[in-house]
C-alpha positions, 0 to 999 in steps of 0.5 A, a space after each residue: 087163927 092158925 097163922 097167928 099162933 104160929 108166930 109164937 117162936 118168931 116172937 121169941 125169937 124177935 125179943 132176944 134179938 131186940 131186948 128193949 125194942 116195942 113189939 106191936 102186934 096188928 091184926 084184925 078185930 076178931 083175933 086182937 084177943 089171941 094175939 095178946 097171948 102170944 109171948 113178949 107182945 107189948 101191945 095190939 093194934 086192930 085194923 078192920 076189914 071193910 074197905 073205908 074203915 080200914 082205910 082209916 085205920 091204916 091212916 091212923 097207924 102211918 102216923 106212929 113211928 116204926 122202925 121194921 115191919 115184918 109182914 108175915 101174912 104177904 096178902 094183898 091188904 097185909 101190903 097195902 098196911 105195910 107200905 102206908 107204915 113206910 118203917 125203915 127196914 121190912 121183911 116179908 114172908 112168901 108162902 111157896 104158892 108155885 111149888 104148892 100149886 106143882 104139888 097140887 096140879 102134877 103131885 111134884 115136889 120141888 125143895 124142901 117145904 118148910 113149916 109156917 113157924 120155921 118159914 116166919 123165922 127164916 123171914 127173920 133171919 135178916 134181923 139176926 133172929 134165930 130157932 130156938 128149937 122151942 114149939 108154940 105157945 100162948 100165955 092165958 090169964 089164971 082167972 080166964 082159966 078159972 072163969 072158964 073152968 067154973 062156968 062149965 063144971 063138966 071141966 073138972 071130969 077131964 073130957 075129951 075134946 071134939 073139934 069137928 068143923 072146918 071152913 072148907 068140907 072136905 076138911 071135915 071127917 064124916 058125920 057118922 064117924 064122930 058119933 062112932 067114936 063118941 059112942 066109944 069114948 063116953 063111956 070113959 069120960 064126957 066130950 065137949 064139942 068146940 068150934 064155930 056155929 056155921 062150920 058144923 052142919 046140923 047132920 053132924 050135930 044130929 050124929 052127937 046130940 043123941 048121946 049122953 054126956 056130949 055137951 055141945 059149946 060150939 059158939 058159945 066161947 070166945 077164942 081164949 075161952 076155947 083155948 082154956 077148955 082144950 086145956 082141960 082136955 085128956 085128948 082132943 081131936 080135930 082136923 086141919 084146922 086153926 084150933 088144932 094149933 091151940 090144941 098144940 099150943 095147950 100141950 094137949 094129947 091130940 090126933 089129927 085127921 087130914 085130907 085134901 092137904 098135905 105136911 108141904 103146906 106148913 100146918 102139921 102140929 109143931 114140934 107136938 110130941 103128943 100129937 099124931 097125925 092120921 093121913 092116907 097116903 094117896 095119889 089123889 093128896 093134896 087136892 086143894 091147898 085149904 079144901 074146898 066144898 067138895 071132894 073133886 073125885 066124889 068119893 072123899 076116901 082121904 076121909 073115909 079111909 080114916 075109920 072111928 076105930 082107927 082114931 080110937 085105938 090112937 087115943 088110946 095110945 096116946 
């Protein structure tokens, strides 16, 4: 979700350069949705990702005609994609996989680490495509938002947004900590809970069911629906993850919490003014390059360190 997002000013940038050229954008089913909300996307093109099925759709693309290819994922399906589409010019964008790992294993940092939309753009630059100093975006449809906004009435109130999961654990912030500031923050307005059903645990869950006015909507919307919702927000809060760029690219006031990963790995909220982050700077940072199940050191102090009251009084400021 995040990688796509961040595409936003290379599209941009791809369109001044390229005024009358067909952008096509080809991703996998789940996120066909958000990429059509990406500025100056002409049109989507799915693959799936089981291995027969994706087969034949890479068959089915090969058989287009495309000019330049930008592989701006550089995994090891997004290059067997690009080599079956044989386009006569193709940029690729490498993520800087040994300086990271210096940083993770020895905690050196080698060169200057650039963020992921900046890294697109770099990618880029062979075709002329240049920074327009402008941050991430997506386009939502009026009547997506008004869908939304009368589906779920507490909308109007302006909640607080809460995105408390992640892939990896030791990417979450504590249980009890999210029912701390949710005590804190009901009583000036409602908290919605956004996210997938299988990121959050249910001692999460049972930290913020309790309290009245929490109005959990984790799996129950789609990705634009949630994007919508964070619109909506007076605040969201979240950590490292994929809706935290929706959160940004809805021009939301935001605060993030990080751990186990670090501003280097090119993920921090993009040229947001009305986001902060919250990190510790400790020696045991970065641990992982995306988290992991959990905490190597067993104490996960570069979560614990951040206290309800601490994200409370950064709201508060915001």
């Amino acid at each position: 979700m995040g990688d796509i997002v961040l595409t936003a000013p290379a599209l941009r940038g791809l369109r001044r350069t390229s005024p009358r050229a067909e952008l096509v954008f080809i991703t996998t089913h789940p996120y066909a949705e958000l990429a059509a909300a990406l500025p100056e996307i002409d049109k989507i093109e799915e693959v799936r990702k089981t291995g027969s099925e994706f087969l034949q759709d890479v068959k089915r693309l090969a058989e287009q005609r495309w000019d330049r290819i930008a592989d701006l994922q550089d995994s090891l399906k997004s290059a067997r994609l690009t080599a079956k589409l044989r386009a006569k010019e193709k940029v690729v964008d490498s993520p800087p996989r040994i300086r990271r790992a210096l940083l993770i294993t020895i905690r050196l940092k080698v060169g200057h680490f650039l963020p992921v939309p900046r890294r697109y753009l770099q990618a880029l630059k062979p075709w002329g495509v240049m920074d327009d100093d402008g941050g991430l975006e997506l386009h939502l449809l009026e009547s997506l938002v008004e869908e939304t906004s009368q589906r779920w009435k507490i909308l109007t109130e302006r909640p607080y947004v809460f995105i408390p999961g992640a892939k990896h654990a030791t990417k979450q912030w504590l249980p009890n900590y999210w029912g701390e500031l949710a005590r804190k923050l009901i009583k000036s307005a409602p908290i919605v809970l956004l996210g997938e059903k299988g990121e959050v645990d249910d001692e999460m869950f049972d930290k913020l069911r309790g309290i009245d006015g929490v109005y959990d909507l984790t799996g129950e919307t789609s990705i634009l629906q949630a994007a919508a919702i964070i619109k909506f927000a007076r605040a969201a809060v979240t950590g490292d993850t994929g809706p935290m760029h929706l959160a940004v690219a809805m021009k939301v006031p935001l605060v993030v919490i990080f751990g186990p990963t670090v501003k280097e790995f090119g993920f921090f909220p993009f040229r947001a003014d009305n986001a902060v982050v919250l990190e510790k700077p400790l020696w045991c940072r970065p641990c992982s390059p995306h988290g992991s199940a959990s905490c190597p050191l067993r104490h996960h102090n570069c979560m614990t360190k951040i206290t309800p009251e601490e994200v409370f009084d950064t709201i508060r400021c915001l």
